[in-house]
MIMARPA-615884 format. One record per residue (C-alpha): residue number from 1; residue in one letter; chain; x, y, z. Coordinates in Angstrom, 3 decimals. Example, Ala and Ser with C-alpha at 12.3 -4.5 7.8 and 13.67 -1.06 7.14 Angstrom:
REM MIMARPA-615884
<site gunu="1" sevex="a" keba="A" x="12.300" y="-4.500" z="7.800"/>
<site gunu="2" sevex="s" keba="A" x="13.670" y="-1.060" z="7.140"/>
END
This chain:
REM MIMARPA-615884
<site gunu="1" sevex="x" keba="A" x="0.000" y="0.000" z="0.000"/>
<site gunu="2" sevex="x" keba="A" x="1.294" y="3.439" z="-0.862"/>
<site gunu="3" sevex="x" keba="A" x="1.775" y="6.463" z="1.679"/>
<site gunu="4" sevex="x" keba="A" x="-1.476" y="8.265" z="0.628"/>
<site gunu="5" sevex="x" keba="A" x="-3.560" y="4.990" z="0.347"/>
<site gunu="6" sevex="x" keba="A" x="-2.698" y="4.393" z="4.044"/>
<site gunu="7" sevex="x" keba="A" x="-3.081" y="7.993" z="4.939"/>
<site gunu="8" sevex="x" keba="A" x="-6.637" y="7.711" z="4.042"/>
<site gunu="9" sevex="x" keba="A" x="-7.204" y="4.595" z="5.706"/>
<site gunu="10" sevex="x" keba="A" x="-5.375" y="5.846" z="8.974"/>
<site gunu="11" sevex="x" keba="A" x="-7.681" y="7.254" z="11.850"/>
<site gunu="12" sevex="x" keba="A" x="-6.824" y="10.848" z="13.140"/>
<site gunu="13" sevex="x" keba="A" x="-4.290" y="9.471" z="16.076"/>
<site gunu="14" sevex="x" keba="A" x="-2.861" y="6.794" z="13.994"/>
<site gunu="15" sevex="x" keba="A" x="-1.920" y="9.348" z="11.951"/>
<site gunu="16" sevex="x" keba="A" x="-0.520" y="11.294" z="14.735"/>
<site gunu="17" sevex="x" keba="A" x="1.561" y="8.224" z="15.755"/>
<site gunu="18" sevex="x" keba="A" x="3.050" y="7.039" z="13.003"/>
<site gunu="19" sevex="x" keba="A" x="4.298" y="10.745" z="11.956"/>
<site gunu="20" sevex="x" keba="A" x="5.753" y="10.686" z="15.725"/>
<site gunu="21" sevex="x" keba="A" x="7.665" y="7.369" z="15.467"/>
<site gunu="22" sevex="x" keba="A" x="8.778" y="8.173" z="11.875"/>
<site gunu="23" sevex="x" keba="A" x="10.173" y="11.550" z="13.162"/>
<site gunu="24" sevex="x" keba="A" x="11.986" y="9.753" z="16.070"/>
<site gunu="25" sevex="x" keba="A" x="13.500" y="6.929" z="14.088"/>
<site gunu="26" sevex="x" keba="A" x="14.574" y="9.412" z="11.573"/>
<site gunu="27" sevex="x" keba="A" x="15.862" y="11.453" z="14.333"/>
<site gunu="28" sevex="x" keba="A" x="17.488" y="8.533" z="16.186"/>
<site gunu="29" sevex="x" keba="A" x="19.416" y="7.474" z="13.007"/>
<site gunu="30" sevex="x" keba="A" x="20.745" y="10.167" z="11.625"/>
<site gunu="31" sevex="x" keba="A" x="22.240" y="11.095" z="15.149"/>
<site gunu="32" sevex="x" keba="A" x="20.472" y="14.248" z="16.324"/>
<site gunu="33" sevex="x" keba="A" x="19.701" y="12.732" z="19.385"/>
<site gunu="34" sevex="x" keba="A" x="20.050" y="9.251" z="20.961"/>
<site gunu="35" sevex="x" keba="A" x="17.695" y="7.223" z="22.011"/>
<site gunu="36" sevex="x" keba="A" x="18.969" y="7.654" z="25.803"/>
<site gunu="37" sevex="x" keba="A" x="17.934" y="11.205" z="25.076"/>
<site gunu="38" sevex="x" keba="A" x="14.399" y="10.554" z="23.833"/>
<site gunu="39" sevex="x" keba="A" x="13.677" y="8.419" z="26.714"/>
<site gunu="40" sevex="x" keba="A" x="14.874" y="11.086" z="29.512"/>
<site gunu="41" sevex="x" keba="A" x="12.652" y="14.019" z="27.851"/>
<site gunu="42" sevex="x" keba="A" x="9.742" y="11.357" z="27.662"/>
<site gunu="43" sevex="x" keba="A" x="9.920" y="10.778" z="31.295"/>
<site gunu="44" sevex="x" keba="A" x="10.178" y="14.728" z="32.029"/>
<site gunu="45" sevex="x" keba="A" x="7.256" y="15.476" z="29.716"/>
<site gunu="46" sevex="x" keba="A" x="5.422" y="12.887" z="31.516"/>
<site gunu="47" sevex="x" keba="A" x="6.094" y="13.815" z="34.826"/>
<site gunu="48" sevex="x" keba="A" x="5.617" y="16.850" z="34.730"/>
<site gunu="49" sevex="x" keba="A" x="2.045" y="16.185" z="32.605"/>
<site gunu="50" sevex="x" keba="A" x="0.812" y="14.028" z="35.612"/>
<site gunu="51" sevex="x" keba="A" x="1.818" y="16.666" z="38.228"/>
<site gunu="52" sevex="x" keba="A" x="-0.372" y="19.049" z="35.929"/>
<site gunu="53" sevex="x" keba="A" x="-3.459" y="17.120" z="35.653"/>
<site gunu="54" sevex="x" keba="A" x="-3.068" y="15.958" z="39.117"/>
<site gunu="55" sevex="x" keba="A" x="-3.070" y="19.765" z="40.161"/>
<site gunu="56" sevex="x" keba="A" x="-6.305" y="20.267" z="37.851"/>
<site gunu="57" sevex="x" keba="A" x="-8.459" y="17.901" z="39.245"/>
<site gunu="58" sevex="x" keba="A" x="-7.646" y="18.811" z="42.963"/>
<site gunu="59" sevex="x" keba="A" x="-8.359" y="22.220" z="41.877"/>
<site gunu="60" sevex="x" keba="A" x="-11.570" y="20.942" z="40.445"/>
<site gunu="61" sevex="x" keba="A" x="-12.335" y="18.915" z="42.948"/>
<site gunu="62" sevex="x" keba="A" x="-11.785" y="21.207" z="45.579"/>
<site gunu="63" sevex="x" keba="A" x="-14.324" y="23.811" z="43.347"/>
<site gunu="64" sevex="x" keba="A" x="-16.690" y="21.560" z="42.996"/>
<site gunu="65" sevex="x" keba="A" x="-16.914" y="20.949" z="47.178"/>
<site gunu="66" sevex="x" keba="A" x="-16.987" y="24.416" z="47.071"/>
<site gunu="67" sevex="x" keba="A" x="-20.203" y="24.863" z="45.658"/>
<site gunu="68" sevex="x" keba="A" x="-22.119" y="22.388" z="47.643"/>
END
């Protein structure tokens, strides 16, 4: 199947994911960045993502006991 054919056939986030891992295997092999390096800004992105949406839904939480 060609690139377009499976473009079309490709939902919205499988889309999304396949132009991420293309971009990091590209990335990865011609040496901008090692793998070692993906991985660490992964974790950071996550981490500080959870602490995020952990601090949202306290804060709605807390709003919504507010208001009872």
């Amino acid at each position: 199947m060609s690139f377009d054919e499976l473009l079309q056939l490709a939902s919205r986030d499988e889309r999304f994911m396949a132009t991420v891992y293309a971009m990091n295997t590209l990335l990865i092999h011609k040496g901008i960045y090692t793998k070692d390096e993906f991985e660490s800004l992964f974790v950071e992105w996550m981490r500080k993502h959870a602490t995020r949406t952990k601090a949202e839904t306290t804060s709605e939480a807390a709003l919504a006991a507010s208001h009872r």
